[in-house]
One Martini backbone bead per residue (centre of mass of N, CA, C, O) as a GRO file, in nm:
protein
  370
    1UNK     BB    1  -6.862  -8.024  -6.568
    2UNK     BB    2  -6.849  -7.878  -6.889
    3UNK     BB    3  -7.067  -7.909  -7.146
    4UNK     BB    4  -7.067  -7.978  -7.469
    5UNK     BB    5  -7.069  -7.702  -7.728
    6UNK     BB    6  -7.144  -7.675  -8.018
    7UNK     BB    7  -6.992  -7.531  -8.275
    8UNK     BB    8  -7.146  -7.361  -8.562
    9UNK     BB    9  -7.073  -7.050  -8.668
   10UNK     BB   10  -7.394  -6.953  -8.626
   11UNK     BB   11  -7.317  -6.604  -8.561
   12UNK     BB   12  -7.336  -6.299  -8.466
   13UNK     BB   13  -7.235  -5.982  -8.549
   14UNK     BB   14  -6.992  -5.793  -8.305
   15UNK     BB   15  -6.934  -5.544  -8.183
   16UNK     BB   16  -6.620  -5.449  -7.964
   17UNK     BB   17  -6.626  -5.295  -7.621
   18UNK     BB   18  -6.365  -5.464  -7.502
   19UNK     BB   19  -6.062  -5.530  -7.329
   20UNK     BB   20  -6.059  -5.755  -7.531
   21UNK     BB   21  -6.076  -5.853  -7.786
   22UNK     BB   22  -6.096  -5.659  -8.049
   23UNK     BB   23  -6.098  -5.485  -8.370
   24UNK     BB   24  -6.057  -5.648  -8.686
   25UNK     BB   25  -5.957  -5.611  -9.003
   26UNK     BB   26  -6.081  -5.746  -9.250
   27UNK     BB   27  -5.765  -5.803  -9.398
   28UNK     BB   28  -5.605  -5.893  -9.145
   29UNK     BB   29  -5.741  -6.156  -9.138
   30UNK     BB   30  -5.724  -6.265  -9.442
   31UNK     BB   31  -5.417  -6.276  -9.407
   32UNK     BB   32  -5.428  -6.573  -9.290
   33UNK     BB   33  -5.526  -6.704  -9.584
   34UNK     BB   34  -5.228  -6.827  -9.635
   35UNK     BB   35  -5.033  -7.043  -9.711
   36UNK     BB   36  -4.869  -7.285  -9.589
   37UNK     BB   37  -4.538  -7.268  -9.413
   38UNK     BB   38  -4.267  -7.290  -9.309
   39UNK     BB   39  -4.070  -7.210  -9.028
   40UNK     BB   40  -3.759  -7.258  -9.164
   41UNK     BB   41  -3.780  -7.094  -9.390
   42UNK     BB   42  -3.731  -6.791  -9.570
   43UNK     BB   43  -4.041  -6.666  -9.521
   44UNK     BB   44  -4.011  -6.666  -9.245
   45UNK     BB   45  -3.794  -6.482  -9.201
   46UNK     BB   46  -3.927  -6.204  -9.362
   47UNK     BB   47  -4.157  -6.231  -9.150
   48UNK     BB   48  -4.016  -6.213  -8.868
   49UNK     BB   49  -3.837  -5.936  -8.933
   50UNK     BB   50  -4.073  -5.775  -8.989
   51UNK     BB   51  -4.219  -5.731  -8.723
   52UNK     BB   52  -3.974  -5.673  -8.561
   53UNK     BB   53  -3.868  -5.411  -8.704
   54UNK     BB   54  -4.185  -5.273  -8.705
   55UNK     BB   55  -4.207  -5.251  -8.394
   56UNK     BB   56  -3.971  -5.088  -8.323
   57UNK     BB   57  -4.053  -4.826  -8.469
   58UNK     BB   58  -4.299  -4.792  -8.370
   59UNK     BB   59  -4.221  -4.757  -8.091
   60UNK     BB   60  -3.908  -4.630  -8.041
   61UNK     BB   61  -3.672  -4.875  -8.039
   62UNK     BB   62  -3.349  -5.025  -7.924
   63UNK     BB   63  -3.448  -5.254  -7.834
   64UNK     BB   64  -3.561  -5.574  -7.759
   65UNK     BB   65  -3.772  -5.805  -7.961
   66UNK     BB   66  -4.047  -6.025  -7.889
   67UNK     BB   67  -4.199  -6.290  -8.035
   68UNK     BB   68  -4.488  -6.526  -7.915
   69UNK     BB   69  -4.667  -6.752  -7.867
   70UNK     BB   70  -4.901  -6.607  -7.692
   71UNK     BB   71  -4.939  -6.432  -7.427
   72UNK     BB   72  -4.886  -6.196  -7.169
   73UNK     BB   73  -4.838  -6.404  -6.960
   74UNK     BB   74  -4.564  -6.548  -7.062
   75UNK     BB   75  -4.404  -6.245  -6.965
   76UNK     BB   76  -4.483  -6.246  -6.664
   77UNK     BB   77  -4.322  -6.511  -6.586
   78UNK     BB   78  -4.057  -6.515  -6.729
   79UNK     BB   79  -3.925  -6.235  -6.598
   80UNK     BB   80  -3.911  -6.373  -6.310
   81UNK     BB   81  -3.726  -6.556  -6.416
   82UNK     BB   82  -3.508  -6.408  -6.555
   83UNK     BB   83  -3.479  -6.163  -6.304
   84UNK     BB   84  -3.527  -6.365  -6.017
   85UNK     BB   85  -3.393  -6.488  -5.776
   86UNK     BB   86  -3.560  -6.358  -5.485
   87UNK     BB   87  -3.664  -6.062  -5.487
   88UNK     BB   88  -4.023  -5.872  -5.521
   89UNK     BB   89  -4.173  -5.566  -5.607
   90UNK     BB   90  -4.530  -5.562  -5.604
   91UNK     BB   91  -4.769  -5.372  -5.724
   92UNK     BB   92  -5.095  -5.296  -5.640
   93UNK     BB   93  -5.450  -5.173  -5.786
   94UNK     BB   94  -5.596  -5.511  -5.868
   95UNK     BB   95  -5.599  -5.794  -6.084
   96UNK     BB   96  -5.330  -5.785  -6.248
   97UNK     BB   97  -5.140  -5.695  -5.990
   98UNK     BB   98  -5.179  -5.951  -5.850
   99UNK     BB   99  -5.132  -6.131  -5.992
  100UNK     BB  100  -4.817  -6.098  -6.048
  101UNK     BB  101  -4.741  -6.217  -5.724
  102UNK     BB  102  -4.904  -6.490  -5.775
  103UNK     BB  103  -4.725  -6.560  -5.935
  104UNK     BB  104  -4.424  -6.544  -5.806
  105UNK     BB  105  -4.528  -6.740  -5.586
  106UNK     BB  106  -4.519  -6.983  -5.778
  107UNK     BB  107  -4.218  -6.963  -5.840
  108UNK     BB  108  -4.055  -6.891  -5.564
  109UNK     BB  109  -4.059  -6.634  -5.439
  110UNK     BB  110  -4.011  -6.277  -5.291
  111UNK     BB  111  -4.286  -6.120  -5.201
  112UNK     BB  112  -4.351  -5.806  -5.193
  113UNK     BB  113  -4.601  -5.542  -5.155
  114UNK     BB  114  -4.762  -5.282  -5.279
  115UNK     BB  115  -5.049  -5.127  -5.199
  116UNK     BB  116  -5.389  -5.058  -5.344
  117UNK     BB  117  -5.623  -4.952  -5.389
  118UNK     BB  118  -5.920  -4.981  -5.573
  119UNK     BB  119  -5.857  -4.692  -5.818
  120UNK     BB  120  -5.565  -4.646  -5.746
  121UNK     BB  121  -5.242  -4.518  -5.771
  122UNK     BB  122  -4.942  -4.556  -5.831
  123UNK     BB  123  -4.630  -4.418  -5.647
  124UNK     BB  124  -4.322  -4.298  -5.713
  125UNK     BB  125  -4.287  -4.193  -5.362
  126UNK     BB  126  -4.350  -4.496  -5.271
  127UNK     BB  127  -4.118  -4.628  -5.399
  128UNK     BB  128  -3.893  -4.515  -5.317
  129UNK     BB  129  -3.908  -4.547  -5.049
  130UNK     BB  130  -3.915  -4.877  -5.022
  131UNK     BB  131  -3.627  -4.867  -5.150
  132UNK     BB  132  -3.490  -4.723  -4.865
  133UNK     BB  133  -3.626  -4.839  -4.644
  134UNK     BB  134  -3.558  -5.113  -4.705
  135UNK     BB  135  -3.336  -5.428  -4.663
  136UNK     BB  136  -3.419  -5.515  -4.946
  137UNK     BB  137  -3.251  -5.640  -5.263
  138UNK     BB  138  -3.424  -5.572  -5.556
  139UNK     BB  139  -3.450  -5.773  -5.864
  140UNK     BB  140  -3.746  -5.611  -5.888
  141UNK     BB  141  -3.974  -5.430  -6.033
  142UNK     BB  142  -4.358  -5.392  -6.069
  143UNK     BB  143  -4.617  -5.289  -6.342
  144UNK     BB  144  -4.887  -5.191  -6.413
  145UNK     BB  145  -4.985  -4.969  -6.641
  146UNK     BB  146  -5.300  -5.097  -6.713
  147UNK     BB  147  -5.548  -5.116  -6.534
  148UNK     BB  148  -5.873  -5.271  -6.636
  149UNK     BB  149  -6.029  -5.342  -6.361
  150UNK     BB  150  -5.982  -4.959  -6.291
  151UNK     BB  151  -5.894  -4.778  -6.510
  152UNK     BB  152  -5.556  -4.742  -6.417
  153UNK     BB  153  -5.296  -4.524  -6.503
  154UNK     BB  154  -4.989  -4.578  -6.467
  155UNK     BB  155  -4.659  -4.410  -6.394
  156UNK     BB  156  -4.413  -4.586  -6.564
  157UNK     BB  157  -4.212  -4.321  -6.604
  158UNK     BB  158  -4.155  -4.230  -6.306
  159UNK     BB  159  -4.096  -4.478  -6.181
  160UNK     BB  160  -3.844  -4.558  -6.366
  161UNK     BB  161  -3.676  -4.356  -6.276
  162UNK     BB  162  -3.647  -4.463  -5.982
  163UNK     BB  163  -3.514  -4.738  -6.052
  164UNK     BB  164  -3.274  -4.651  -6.211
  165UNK     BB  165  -3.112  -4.553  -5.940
  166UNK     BB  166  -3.126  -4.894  -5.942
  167UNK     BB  167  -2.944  -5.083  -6.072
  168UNK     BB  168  -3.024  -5.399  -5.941
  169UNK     BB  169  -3.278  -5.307  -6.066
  170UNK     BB  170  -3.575  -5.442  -6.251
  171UNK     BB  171  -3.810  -5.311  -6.481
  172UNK     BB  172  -4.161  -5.438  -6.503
  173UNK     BB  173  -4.387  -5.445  -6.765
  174UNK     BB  174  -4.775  -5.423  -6.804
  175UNK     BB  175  -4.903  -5.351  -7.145
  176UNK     BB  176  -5.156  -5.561  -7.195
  177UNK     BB  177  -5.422  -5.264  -7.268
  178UNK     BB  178  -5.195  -4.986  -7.385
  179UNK     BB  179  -4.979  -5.093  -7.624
  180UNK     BB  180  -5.066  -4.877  -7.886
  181UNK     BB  181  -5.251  -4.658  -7.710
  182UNK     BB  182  -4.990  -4.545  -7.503
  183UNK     BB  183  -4.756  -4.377  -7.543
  184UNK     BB  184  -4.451  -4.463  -7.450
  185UNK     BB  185  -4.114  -4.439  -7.334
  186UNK     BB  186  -3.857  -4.692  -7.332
  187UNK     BB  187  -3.562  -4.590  -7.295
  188UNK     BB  188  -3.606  -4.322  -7.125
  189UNK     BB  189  -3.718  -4.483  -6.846
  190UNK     BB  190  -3.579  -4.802  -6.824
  191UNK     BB  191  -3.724  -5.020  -6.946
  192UNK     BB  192  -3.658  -5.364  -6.929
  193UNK     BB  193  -3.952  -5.474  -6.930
  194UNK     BB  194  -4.226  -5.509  -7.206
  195UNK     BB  195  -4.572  -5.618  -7.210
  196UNK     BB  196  -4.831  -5.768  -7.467
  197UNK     BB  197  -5.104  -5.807  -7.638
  198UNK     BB  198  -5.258  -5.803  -7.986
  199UNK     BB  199  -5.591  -5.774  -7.908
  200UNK     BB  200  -5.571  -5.495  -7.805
  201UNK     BB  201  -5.420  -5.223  -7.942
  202UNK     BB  202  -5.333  -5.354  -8.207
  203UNK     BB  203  -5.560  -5.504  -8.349
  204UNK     BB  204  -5.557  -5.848  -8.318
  205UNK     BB  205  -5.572  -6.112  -8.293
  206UNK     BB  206  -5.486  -6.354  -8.109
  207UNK     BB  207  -5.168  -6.548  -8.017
  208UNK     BB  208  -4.966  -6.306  -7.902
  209UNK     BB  209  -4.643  -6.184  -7.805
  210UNK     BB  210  -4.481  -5.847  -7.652
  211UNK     BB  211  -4.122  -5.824  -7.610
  212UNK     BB  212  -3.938  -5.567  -7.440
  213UNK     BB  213  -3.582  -5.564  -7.406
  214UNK     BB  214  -3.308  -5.484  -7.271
  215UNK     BB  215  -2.995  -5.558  -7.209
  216UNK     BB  216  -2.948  -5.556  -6.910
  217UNK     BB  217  -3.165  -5.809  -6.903
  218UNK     BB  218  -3.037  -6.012  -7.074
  219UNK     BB  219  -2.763  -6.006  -6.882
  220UNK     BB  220  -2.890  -6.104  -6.657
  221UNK     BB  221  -2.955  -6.377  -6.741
  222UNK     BB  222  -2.682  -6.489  -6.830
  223UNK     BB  223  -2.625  -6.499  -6.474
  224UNK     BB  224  -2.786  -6.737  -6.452
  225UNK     BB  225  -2.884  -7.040  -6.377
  226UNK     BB  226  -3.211  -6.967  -6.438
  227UNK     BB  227  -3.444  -7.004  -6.709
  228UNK     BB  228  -3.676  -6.952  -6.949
  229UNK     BB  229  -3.748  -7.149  -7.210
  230UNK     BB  230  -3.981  -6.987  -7.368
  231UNK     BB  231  -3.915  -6.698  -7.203
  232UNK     BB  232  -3.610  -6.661  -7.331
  233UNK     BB  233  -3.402  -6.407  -7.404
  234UNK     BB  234  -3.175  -6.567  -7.503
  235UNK     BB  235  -3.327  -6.794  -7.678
  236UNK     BB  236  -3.485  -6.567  -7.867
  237UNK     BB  237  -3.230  -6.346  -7.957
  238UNK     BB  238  -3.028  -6.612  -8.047
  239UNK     BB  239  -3.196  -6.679  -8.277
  240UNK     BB  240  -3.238  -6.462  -8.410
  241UNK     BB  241  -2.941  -6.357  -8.487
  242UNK     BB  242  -2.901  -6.682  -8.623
  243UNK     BB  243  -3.154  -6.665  -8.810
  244UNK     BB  244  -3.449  -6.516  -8.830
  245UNK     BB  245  -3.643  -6.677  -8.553
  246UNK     BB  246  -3.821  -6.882  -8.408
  247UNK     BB  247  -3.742  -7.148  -8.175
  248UNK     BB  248  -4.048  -7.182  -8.193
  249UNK     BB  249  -4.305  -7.257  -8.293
  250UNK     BB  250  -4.549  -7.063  -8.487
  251UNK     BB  251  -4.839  -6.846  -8.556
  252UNK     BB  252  -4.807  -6.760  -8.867
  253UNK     BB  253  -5.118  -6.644  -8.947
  254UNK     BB  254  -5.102  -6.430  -8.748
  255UNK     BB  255  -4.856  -6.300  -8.869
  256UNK     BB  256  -4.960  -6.206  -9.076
  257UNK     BB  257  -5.165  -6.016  -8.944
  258UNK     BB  258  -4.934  -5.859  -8.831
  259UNK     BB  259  -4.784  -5.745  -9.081
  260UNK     BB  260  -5.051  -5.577  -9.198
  261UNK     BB  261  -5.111  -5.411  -8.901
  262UNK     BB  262  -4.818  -5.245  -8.895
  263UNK     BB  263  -4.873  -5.100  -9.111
  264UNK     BB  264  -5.112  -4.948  -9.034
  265UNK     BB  265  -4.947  -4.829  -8.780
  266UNK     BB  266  -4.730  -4.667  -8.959
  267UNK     BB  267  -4.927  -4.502  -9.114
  268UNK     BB  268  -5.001  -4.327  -8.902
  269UNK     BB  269  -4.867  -4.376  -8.615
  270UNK     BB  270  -4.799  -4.300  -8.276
  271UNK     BB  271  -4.886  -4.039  -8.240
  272UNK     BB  272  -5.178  -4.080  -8.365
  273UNK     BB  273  -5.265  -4.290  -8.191
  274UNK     BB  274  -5.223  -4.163  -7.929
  275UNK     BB  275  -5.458  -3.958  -7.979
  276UNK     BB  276  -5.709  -4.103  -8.078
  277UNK     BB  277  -5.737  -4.246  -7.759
  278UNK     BB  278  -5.749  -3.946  -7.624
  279UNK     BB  279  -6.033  -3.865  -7.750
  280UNK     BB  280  -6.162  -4.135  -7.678
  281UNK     BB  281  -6.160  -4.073  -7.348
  282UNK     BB  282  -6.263  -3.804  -7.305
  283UNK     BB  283  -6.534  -3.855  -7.401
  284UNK     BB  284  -6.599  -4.077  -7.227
  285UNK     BB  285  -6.553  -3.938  -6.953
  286UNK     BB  286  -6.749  -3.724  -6.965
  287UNK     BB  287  -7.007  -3.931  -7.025
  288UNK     BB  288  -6.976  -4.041  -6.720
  289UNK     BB  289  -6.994  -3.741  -6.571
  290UNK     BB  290  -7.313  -3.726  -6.680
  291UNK     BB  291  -7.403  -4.025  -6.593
  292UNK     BB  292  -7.218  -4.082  -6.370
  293UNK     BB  293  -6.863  -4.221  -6.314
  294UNK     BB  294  -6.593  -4.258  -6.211
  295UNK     BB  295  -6.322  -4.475  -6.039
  296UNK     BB  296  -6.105  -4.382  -6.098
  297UNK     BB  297  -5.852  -4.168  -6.030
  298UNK     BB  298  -5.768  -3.849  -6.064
  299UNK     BB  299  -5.543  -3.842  -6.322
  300UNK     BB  300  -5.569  -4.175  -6.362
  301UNK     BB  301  -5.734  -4.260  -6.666
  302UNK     BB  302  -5.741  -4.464  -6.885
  303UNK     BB  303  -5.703  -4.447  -7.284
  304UNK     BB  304  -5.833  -4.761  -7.323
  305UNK     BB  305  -6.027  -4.819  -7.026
  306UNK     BB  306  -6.353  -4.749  -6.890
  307UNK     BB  307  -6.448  -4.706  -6.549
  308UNK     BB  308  -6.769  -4.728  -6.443
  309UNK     BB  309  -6.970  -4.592  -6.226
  310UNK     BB  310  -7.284  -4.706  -6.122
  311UNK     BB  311  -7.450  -4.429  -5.945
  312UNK     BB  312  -7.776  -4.540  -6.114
  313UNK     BB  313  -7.811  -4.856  -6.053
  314UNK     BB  314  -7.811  -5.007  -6.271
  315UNK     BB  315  -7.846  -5.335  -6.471
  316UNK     BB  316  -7.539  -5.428  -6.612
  317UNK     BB  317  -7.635  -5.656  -6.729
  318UNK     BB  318  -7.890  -5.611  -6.873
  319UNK     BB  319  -7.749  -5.357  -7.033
  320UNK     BB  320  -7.564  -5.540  -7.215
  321UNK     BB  321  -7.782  -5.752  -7.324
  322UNK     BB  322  -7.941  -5.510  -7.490
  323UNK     BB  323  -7.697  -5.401  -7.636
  324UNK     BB  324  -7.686  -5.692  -7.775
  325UNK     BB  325  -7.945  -5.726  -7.891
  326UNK     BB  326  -8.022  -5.401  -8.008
  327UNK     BB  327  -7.691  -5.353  -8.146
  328UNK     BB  328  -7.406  -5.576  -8.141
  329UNK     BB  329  -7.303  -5.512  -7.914
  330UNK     BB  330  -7.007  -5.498  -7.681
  331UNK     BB  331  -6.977  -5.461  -7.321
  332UNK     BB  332  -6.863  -5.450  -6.979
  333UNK     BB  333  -6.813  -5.532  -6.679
  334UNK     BB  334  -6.706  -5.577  -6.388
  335UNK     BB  335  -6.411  -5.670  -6.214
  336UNK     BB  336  -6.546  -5.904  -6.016
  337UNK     BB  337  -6.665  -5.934  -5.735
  338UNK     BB  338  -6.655  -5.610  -5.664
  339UNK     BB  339  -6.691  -5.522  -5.987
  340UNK     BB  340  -6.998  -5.617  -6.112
  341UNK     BB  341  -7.217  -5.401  -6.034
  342UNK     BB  342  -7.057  -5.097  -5.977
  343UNK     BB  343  -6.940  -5.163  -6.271
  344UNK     BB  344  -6.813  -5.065  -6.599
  345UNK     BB  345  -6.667  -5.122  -6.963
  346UNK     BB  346  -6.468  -4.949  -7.202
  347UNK     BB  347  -6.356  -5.007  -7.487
  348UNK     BB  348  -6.086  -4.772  -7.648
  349UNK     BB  349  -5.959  -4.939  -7.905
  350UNK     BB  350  -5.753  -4.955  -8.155
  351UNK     BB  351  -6.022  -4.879  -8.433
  352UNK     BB  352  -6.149  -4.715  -8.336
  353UNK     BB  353  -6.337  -4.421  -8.274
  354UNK     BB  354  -6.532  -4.146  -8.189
  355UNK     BB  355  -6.790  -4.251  -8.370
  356UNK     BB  356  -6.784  -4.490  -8.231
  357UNK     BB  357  -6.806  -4.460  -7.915
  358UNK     BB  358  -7.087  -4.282  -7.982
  359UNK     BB  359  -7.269  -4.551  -8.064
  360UNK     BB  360  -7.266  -4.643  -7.832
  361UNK     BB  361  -7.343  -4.451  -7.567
  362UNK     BB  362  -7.642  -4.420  -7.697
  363UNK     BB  363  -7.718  -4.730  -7.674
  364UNK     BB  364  -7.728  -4.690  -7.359
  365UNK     BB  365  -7.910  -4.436  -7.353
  366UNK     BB  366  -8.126  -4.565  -7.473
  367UNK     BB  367  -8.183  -4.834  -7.246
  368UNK     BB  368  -8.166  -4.650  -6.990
  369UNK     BB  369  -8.292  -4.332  -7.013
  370UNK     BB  370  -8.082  -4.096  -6.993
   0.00000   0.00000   0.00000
């Protein structure tokens, strides 16, 4: 059991370079210290109205959109609720799609996975392939847009496409590592489904989740028997539409930072935030390339998370440890028992740019002698 630590305050401040949460602007936080005010008052309704609706600009989506306390673990969870009657293809190629089975199966659902080696990406062709050769009739096909335990970007524009062939399958994505800083055309694609957590490429304190839902899955929930009460698509929707509020209690001061941030992320643009992340990641890319390697299959490389196989045994603890004493850095090692000190992980998300990026880097290249 382990035992009380005092939270003291008294702590160095540290640069951010973890796969989430990153680095939240000053004022954006500062924005959380307005007075408190109720939660069914006339002005939370200007507050949860305007960041739902510059949600939408920003994404360029006509889907319906929801904000709700919590993690974007609770969209992976209410999805499978809202949308699986009884039988689920989950994609796995690391340890957060298989999190996604792992729900599934405490759900009591029917899981079938596609699995795919750590550092490969899910295949479009292999997805069809299943969906024609199976014998069940699969209520939802899931994928994790960004792998961030193995820096693997699936293609889930190709993916959307063959599921859409497949009107009573509908399309799950986790983009909570990618959403806002590698941009989807969510309705290009028919993405029925798609949940962040805005600590991630959002750049905001931790606290909310964002899920974006389609009419056809709305229309789904409808006609199920049961469905999630706090991430149900119908009851947070028709709140909305008759509100203009959240069903259930919201972290007001957090929407006061998310929409602060929503502003500057709308005075950037979608297409400039996304060329910004990528400009980030060749960087990183090249930089990995020249003094270590890659780990992800080449060619699916995330935007927003790179992961570094550590080609020259360097103690990954412990350089991380080092750059964190001698630079107040913070970046992380590999995910979990496989990768943990095979591989590193850098976050090059949210208001980072190049230039920050460029100052880790160095910060490792001095520390390990590279």
């Amino acid at each position: 059991m382990s035992e009380r630590r005092e939270y003291t305050g008294d702590y160095p401040e540290k640069t951010l370079y973890v796969p989430g949460p990153t680095e939240v602007r000053e004022d954006v936080i500062e924005a959380m210290c307005e007075p408190m005010f109720g939660h069914r008052m006339d002005r939370m309704t200007d507050l949860y109205t305007t960041i739902v609706e510059d949600t939408k600009e920003f994404l360029d989506t006509d889907n319906n959109v929801i904000i709700l306390t919590g993690s974007g673990t609770e969209f992976m969870e209410s999805s499978l609720l809202n949308l699986v009657d009884e039988d689920v293809l989950v994609t796995t190629c690391g340890s957060f799609s298989e999190r996604q089975a792992n729900v599934a199966e405490r759900l009591g659902k029917n899981v079938d996975t596609l699995e795919y080696e750590w550092g490969r990406a899910v295949k479009p062709g292999d997805v069809r392939e299943r969906l024609e050769e199976s014998d069940t009739d699969y209520d939802a096909v899931t994928c994790v847009m960004n792998e961030s335990s193995t820096g693997v970007r699936n293609p889930i524009e190709e993916i959307g496409d063959v599921v859409a062939e497949y009107p009573d399958t509908y399309f799950v994505v986790d983009a909570v590592s990618a959403l806002g800083g590698d941009y989807v055309n969510i309705d290009e694609h028919d993405i029925d489904v798609i949940f962040t957590s805005v600590q991630k490429a959002f750049a905001m304190p931790p606290g909310l989740a964002v899920c974006v839902v389609s009419d056809e899955a709305y229309e789904r929930e409808l006609g199920k028997d049961s469905a999630s009460w706090y991430g149900g698509f119908q009851r947070s929707l028709d709140y909305y539409d008759r509100k203009g509020q959240t069903h259930s209690t919201p972290a007001i001061s957090v929407m006061l930072a998310y929409r602060k941030q929503m502003k500057y992320m709308l005075e950037e643009g979608h297409a400039a935030r996304d060329q910004r992340h990528l400009e980030m990641a060749e960087y990183t890319r090249e930089w990995a390339r020249e003094h270590f390697a890659m780990f992800p299959e080449a060619g699916y490389e995330s935007q927003t998370v790179a992961c570094i196989e550590n080609t020259q045994g360097i103690d990954v603890a412990e350089t991380i440890a080092a750059v964190d004493e001698q630079y107040d850095f913070v970046f992380s090692n590999g995910y979990g028992s496989q990768l943990g000190e095979k591989t590193f992980r850098i976050g090059h998300m949210g208001e980072h740019d190049l230039e920050s990026i460029k100052t880790l880097t160095s910060a490792i290249e001095n520390v390990t002698g590279l």
